[in-house]
C-alpha positions as CSV (number, residue, x, y, z in Angstrom):
1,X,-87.4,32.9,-56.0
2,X,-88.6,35.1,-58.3
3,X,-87.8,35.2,-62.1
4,X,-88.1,38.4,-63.1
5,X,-88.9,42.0,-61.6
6,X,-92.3,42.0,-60.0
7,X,-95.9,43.6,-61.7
8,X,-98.1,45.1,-60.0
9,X,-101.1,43.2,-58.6
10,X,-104.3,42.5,-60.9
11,X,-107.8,41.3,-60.9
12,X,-107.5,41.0,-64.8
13,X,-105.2,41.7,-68.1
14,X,-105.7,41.8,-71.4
15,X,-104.3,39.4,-73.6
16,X,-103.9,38.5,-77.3
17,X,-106.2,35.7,-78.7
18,X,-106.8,33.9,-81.5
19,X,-110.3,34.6,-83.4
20,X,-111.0,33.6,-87.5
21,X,-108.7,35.2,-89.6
22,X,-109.8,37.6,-92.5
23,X,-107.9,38.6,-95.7
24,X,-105.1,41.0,-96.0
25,X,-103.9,41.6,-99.6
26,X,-104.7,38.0,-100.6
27,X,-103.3,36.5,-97.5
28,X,-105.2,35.0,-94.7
29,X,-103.4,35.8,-91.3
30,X,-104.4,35.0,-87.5
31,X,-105.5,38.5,-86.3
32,X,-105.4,39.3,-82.7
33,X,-108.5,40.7,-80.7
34,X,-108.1,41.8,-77.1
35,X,-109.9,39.6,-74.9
36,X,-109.8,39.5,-71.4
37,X,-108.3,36.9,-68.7
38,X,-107.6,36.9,-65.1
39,X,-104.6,37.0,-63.5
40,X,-103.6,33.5,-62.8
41,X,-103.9,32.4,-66.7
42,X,-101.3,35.7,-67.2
43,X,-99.5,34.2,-64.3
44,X,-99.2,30.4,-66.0
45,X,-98.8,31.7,-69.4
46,X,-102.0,31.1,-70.5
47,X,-104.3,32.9,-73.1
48,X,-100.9,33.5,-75.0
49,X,-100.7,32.9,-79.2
50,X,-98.7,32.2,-82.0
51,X,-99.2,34.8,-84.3
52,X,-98.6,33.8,-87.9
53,X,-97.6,36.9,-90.4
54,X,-97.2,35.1,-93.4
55,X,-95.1,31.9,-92.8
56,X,-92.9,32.5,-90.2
57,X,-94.1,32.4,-86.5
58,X,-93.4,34.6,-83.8
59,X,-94.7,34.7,-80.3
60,X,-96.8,37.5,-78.9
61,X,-96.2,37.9,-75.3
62,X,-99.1,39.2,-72.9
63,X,-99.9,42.7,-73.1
64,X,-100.8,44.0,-69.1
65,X,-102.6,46.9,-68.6
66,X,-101.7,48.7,-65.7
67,X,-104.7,51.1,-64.2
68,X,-104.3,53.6,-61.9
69,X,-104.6,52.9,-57.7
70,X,-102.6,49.7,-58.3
71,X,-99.8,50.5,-56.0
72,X,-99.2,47.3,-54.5
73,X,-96.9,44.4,-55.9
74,X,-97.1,40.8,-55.9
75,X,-94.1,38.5,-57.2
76,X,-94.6,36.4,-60.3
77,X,-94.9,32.6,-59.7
78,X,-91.9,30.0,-59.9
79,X,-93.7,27.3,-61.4
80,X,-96.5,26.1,-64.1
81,X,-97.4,23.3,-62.3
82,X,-97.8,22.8,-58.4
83,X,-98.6,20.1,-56.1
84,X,-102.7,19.5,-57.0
85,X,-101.0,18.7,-60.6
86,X,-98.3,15.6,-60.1
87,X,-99.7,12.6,-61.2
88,X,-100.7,10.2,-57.7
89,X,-98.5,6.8,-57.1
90,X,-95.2,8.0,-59.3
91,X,-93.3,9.8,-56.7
92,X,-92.1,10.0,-53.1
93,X,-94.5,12.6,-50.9
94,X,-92.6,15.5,-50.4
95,X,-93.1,18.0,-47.4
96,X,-94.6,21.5,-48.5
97,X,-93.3,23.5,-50.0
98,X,-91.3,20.6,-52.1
99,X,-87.6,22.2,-52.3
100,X,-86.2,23.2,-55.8
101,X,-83.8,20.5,-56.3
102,X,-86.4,18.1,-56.2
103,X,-88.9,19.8,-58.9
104,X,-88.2,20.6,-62.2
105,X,-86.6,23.5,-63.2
106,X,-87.3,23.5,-67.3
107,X,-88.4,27.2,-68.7
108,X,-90.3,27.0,-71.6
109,X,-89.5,29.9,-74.1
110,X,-93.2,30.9,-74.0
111,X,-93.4,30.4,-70.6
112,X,-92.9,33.0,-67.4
113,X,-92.1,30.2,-64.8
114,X,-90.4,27.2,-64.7
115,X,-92.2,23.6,-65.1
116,X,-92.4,22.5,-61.6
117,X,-93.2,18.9,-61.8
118,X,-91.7,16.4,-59.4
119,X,-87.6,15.7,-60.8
120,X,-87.1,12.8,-62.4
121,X,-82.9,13.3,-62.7
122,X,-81.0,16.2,-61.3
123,X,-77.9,14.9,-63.9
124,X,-79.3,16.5,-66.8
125,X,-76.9,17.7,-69.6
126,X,-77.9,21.7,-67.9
127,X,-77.3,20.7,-64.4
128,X,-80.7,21.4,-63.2
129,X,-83.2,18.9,-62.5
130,X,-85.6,17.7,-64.9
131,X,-88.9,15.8,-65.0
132,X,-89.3,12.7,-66.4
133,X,-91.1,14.6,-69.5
134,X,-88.6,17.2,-70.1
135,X,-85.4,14.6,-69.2
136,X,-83.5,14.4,-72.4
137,X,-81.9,11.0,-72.1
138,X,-82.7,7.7,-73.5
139,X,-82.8,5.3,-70.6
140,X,-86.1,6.1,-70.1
141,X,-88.4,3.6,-69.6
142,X,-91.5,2.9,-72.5
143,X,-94.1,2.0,-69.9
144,X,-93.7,4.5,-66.9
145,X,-93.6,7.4,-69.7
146,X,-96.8,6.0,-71.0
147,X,-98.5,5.6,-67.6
148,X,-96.6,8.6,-66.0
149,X,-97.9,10.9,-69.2
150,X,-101.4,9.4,-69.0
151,X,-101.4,10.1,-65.2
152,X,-100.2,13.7,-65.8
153,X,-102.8,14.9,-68.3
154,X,-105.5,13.8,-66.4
155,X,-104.1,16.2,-63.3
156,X,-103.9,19.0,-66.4
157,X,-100.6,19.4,-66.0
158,X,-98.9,21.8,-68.3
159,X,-96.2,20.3,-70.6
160,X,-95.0,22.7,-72.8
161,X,-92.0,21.3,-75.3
162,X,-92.1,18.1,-73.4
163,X,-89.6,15.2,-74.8
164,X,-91.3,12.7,-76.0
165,X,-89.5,11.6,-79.2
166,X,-90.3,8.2,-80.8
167,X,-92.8,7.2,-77.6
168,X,-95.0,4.5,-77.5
169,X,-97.9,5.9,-77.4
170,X,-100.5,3.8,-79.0
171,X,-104.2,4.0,-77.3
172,X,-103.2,6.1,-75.1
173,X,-105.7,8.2,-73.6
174,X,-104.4,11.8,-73.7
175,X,-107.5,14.0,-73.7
176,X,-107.0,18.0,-73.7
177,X,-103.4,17.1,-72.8
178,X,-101.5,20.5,-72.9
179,X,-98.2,19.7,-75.2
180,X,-97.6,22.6,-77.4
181,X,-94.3,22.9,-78.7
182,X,-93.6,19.1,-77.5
183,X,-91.3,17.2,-79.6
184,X,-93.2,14.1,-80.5
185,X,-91.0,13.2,-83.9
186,X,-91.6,9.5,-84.9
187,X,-93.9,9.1,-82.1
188,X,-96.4,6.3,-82.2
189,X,-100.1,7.7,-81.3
190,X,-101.8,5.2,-83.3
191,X,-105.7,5.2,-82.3
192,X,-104.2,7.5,-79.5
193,X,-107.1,9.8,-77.6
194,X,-106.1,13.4,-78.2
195,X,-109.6,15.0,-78.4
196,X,-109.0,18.9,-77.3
197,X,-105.8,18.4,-77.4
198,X,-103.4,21.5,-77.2
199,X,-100.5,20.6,-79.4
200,X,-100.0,23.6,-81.6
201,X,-96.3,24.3,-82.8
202,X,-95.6,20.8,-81.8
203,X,-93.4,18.6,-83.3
204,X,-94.8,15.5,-85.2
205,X,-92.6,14.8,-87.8
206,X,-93.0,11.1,-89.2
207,X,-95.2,10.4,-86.4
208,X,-97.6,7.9,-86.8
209,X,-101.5,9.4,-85.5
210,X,-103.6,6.7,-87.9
211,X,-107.3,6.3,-87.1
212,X,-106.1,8.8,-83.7
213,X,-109.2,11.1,-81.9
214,X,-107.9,14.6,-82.9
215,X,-111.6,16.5,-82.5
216,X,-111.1,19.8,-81.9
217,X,-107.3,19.7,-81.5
218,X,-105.3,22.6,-81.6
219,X,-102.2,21.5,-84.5
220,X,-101.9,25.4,-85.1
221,X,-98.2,25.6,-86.9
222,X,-97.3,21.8,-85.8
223,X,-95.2,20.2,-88.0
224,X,-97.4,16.9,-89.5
225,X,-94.4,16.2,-92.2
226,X,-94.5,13.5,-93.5
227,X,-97.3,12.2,-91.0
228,X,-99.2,8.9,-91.0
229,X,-103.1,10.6,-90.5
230,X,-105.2,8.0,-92.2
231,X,-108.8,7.6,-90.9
232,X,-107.7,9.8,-88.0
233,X,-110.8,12.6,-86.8
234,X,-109.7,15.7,-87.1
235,X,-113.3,17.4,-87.1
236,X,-112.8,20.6,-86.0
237,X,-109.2,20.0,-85.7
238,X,-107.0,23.8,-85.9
239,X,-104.8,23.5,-88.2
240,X,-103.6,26.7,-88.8
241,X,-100.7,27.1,-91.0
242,X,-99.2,23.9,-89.9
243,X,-96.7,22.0,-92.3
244,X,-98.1,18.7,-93.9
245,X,-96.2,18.0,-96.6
246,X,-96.1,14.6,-97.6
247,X,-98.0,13.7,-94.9
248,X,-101.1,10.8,-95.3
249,X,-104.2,11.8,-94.3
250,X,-106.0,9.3,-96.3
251,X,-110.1,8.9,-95.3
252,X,-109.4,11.3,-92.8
253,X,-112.4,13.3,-91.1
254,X,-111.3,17.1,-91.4
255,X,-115.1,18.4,-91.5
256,X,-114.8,22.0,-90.4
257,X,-111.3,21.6,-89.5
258,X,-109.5,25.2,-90.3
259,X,-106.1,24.7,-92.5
260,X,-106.0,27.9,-93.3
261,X,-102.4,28.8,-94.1
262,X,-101.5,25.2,-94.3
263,X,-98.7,23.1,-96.2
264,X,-100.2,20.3,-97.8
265,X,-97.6,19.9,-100.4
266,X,-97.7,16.1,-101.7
267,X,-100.2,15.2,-99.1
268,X,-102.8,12.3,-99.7
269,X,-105.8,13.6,-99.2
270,X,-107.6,10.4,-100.9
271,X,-110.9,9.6,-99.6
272,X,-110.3,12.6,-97.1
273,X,-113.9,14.3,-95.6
274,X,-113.3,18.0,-96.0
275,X,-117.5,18.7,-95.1
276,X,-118.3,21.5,-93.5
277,X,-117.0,24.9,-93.2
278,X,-113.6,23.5,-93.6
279,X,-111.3,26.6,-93.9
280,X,-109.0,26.5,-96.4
281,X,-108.0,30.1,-97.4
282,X,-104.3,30.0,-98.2
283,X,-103.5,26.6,-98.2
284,X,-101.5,25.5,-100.4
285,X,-102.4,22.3,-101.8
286,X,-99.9,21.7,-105.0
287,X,-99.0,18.0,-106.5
288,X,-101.5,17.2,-103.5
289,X,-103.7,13.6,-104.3
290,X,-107.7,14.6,-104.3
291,X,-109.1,10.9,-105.4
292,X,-112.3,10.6,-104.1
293,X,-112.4,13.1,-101.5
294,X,-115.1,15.0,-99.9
295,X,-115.8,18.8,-100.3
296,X,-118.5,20.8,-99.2
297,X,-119.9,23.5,-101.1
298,X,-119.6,25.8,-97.9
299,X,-115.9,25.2,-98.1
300,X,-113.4,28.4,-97.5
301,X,-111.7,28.1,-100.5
302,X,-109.8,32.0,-101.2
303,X,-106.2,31.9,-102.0
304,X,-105.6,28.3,-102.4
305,X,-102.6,27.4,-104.2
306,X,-103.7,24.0,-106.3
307,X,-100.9,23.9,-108.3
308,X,-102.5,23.7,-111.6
309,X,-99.7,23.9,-113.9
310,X,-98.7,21.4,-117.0
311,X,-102.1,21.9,-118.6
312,X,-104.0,23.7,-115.3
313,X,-104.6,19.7,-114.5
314,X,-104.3,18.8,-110.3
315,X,-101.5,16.1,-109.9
316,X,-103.8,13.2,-110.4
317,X,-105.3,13.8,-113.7
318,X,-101.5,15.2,-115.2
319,X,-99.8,11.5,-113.7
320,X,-102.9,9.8,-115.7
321,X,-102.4,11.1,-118.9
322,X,-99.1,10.4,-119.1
323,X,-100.0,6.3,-118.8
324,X,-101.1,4.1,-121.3
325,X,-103.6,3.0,-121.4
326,X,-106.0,5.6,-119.9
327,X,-108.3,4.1,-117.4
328,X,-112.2,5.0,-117.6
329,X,-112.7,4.9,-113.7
330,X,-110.2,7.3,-113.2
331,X,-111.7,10.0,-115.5
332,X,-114.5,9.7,-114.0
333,X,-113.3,10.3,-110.9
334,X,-111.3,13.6,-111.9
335,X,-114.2,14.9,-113.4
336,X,-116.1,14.5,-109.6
337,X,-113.3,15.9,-107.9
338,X,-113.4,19.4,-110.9
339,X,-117.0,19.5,-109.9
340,X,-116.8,19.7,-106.2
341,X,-114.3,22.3,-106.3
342,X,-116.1,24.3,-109.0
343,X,-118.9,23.8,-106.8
344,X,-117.6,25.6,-103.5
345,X,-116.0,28.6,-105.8
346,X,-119.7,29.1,-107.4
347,X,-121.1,29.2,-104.1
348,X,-118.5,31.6,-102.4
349,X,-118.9,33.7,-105.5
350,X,-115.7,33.6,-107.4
351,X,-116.6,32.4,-110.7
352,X,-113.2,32.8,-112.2
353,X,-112.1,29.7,-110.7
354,X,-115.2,28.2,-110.7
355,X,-114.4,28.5,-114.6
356,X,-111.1,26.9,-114.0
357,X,-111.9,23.6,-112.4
358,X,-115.4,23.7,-115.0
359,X,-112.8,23.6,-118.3
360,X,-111.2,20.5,-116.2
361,X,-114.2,19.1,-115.4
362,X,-115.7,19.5,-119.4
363,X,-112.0,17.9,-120.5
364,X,-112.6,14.9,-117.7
365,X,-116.2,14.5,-119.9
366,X,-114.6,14.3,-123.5
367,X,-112.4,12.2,-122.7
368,X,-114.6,9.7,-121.4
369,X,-116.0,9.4,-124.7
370,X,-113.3,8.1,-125.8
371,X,-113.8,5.0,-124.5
372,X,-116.1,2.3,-125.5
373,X,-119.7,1.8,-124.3
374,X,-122.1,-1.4,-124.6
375,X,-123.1,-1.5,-128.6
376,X,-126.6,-1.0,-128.9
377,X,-128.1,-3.6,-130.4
378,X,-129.0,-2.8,-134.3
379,X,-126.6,-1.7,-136.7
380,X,-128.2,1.5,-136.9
381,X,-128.3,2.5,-133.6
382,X,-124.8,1.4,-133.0
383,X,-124.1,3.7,-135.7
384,X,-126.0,6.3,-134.8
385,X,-124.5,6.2,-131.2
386,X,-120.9,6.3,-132.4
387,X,-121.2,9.3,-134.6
388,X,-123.3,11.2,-132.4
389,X,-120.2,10.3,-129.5
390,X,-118.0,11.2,-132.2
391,X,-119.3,14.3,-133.2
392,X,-120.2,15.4,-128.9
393,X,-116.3,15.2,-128.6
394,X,-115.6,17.3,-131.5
395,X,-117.7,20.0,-130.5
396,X,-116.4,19.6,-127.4
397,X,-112.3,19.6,-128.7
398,X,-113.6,23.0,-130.8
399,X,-115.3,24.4,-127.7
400,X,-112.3,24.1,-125.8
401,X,-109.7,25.2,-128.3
402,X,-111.7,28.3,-129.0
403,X,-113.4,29.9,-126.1
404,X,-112.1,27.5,-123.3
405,X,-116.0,26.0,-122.9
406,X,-117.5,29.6,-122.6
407,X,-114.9,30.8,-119.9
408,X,-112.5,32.9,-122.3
409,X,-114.2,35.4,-124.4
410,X,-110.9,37.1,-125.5
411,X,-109.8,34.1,-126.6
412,X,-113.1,33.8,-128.7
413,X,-112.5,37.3,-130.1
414,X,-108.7,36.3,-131.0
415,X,-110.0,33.4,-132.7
416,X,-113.2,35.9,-134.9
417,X,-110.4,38.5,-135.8
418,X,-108.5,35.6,-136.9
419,X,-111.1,34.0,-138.8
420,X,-111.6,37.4,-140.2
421,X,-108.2,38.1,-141.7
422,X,-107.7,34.5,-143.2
423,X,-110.9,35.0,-145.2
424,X,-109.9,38.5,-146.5
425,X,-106.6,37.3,-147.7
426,X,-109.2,34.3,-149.4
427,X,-111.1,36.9,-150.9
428,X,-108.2,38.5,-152.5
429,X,-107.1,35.5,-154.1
430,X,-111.0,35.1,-155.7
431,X,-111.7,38.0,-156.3
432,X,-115.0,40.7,-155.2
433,X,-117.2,42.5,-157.6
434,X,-119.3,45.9,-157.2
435,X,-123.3,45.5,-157.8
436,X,-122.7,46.3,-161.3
437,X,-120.8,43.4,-162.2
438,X,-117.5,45.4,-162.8
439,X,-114.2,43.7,-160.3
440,X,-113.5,45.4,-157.3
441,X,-110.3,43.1,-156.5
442,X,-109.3,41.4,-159.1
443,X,-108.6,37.6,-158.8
444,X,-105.1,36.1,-159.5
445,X,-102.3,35.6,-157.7
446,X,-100.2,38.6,-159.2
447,X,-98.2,40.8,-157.3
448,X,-99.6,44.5,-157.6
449,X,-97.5,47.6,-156.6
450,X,-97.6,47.8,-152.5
451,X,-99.8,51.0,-153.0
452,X,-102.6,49.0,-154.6
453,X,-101.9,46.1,-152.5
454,X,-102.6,48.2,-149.2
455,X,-105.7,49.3,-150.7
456,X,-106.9,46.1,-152.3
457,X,-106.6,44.1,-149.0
458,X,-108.3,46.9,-146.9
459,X,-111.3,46.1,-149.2
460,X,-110.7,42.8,-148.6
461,X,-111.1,43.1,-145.0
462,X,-114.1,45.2,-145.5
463,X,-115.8,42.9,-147.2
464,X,-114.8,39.8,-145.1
465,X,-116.3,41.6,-141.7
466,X,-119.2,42.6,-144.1
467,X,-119.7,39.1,-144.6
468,X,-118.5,37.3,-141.2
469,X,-121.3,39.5,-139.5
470,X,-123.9,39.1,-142.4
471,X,-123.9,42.8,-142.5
472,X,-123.9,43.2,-146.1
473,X,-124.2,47.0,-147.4
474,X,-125.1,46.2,-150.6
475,X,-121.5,47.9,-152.3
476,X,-119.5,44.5,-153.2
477,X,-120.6,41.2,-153.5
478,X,-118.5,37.7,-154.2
479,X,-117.8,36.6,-157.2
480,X,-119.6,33.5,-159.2
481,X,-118.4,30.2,-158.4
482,X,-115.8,29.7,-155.8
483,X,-116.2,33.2,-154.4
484,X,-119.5,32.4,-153.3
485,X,-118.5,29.2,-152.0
486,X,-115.9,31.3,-149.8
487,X,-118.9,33.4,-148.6
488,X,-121.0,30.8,-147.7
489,X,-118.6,29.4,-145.4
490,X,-117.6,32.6,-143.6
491,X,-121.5,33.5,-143.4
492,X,-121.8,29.9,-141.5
493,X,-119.1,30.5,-139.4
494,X,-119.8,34.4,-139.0
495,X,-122.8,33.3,-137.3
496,X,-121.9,30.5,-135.1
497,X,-119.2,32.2,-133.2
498,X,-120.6,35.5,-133.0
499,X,-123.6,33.9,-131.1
500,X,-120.8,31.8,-129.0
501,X,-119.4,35.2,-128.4
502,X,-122.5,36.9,-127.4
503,X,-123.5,33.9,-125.1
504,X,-120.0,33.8,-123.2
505,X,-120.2,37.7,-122.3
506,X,-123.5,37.6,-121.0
507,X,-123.1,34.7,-119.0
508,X,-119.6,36.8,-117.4
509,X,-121.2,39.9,-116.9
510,X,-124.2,38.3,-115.7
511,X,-122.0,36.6,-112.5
């Protein structure tokens, strides 16, 4: 019985596939290339994707190519799965061809033909048959599932959007099973064998997958929410845009896993291992937990969302500062995790977050000097060793309030211009003399007419850049005593930050 009106017969159609996914106006999607595929993968469904645009998924359905000369047609198969597929010792041998009502009759969305596997109830709530995997009642029983799903992986039997809600699963050896789109919600796979597992657009809500063997899985848009993934391997995993908010994938092994796309919302990536060229180009990672977790420097780090907000802190540093008392062991951590990241932006090239996560990192450092190291012994060198920790976190406090540790040059030329005005309206309160002694501005604190007060602080300004940059034409000089004093300063402070300001632009234009 066919399902559809028949195509013509071919040796081989194109197909889209999957292939690493390049930036589009900031946004990494899952491109299609054309590769080919022969007619019985088009025939089972095979070869076909999920294409992501943005963060909604849609399904792309095989493209055929028709050439000319192919005349003759061929009808589609009925089913995914035939006879060299059912799992040995679960079921009664049937003659052959099995009839209908004894095989399952479940169409997957993404599928062209029906499942095909022996029936397991023909009382379903649709009144066809249905398999024990795609039977949607509860009187199921734990341990012929188990053995019957074990059984039917190892004949590669496909079971797309199979039903295997809140299944005992644990240890179970399920090895490049074929379950995408399966619901597996509260399902317990604990130390379960999934390597090359096909599970993408699954459903694994609250499941529980701890220490499971997820290498080179394909989770592409499965939903992990809420997910227990601790010490699970995921090397290699696919993880493309799939939903992990919440989820725990504490000590986790996710070396050159790609999560690109991914929701990792409130996940626990503590202790996680993200080595490798672990993709993570538009993930979005915000009020996520980073303690102690591995990144490479070859990481794939464009367009991830880190939800640096409240201070441009990550969740774990913002949640420490609000306690008393701070913890030393925890700074020091932060200022690791800063690093790392910093780190993998240097070496992709972007150096504007690099600067980000360094002005963290810097921050992680002075405040680490706040607290208390062994005294030396000696009065004097305990001395010495708290001012010069006092005076390293001052410089420090002034870097940052200033120029950001070197990353924010305008802020540095807000601050000169500043600087600039403040003593001008100084030097109009002390007054400025020409070379020959006679008052340029008078001092005092009197009120002139607005006329001469527009042109008495326009020499004030003059002579306050004169001074800041050490310029010094040689037309006004400060007055005796306190005027002087006033110079002195802005010559000091002329010369600091102008040499802070030539040092942070060459070290931007030289990126």
């Amino acid at each position: 019985m066919a399902l559809g009106p028949p195509i013509q017969q071919i040796d081989e159609a194109v197909v889209p596939q999957r292939r690493a996914r390049p930036l589009f106006l900031g946004l990494p999607l899952s491109y299609l290339h054309c590769q080919t595929v022969n007619a019985e993968q088009v025939r089972l469904g095979l070869g076909w994707n999920r294409c992501f645009s943005g963060k909604s998924g849609v399904s792309s359905r095989p493209r055929i190519e028709r050439t000319a000369g192919q005349q003759e047609a061929a009808p589609m198969a009925e089913y995914t799965n035939n006879e060299e597929q059912w799992p040995d010792g679960l079921w009664e041998e049937w003659g052959d061809p099995p009839p209908d009502e004894k095989r399952c009759q479940f169409q997957p969305a993404r599928l062209i033909a029906r499942c095909g596997l022996p029936a397991y109830d023909a009382g379903s709530e649709s009144g066809e048959p249905r398999c024990l995997f795609h039977y949607e009642g509860e009187d199921r029983d734990p341990e012929e599932l188990r053995s019957a799903l074990e059984a039917a992986v190892a004949k590669r039997a496909h079971l797309w959007r199979a039903n295997l809600q809140e299944a005992d699963l644990t240890e179970a050896n399920l090895q490049e099973a074929r379950l995408q789109d399966a619901n597996l919600q509260d399902a317990d796979l604990g130390y379960a064998n999934l390597q090359g597992a096909s599970l993408d657009g699954a459903e694994l809500q609250g499941a529980d997958l701890r220490g499971a063997e997820l290498q080179r899985a394909d989770l592409g848009g499965a939903n992990l929410q809420e997910a227990e993934l601790s010490d699970a391997n995921l090397q290699e995993a696919e993880l493309w845009f799939a939903n992990l908010q919440g989820a725990d994938p504490r000590r986790a092994n996710l070396q050159g896993a790609d999560l690109g796309g991914a929701k990792l919302q409130g996940a626990n990536l503590e202790g996680a291992r993200l080595t490798g060229a672990v993709d993570l180009r538009g993930a979005d990672l915000t009020n996520a937990r980073l303690m102690r977790f591995e990144l490479s420097p070859e990481a794939k780090l464009d367009n991830v969302e880190w939800g640096l907000a409240a201070g441009k802190m990550l969740r774990d540093e913002r949640e420490a500062r609000s306690k008393e008392p701070l913890y030393k062991m925890a700074f020091a951590e932060y200022e690791g995790v800063y690093r790392q990241i910093k780190l993998s932006y240097q070496y992709s090239g972007d150096y504007h977050r690099a600067g980000q996560f360094f002005i963290r990192e810097m921050e992680c450092k002075r405040t680490l000097l706040r607290f208390r190291r062994p005294v030396p012994e000696g009065r004097l060198k305990a001395l010495w060793d708290w001012l010069s920790r006092g005076a390293t976190r001052a410089l420090w406090c002034v870097s940052y309030h200033i120029c950001r540790h070197g990353e924010d040059p305008a802020r540095l030329a807000k601050v000169m211009g500043l600087v600039i005005v403040l003593f001008a309206f100084i030097h109009s309160l002390v007054g400025v003399d020409g070379t020959d002694g006679d008052p340029i501005i008078s001092p005092g604190f009197a009120m002139p007419p607005w006329a001469d007060l527009l042109a008495q602080m326009t020499k004030a300004v003059y002579f306050s850049v004169a001074t800041f940059t050490s310029l010094g034409y040689g037309d006004m000089q400060p007055v005796e005593g306190w005027g002087q004093v006033v110079a002195m300063v802005e010559v000091s402070l002329g010369i600091i930050l102008v040499a802070l300001l030539v040092g942070c632009v060459i070290r931007k234009l030289s990126r």
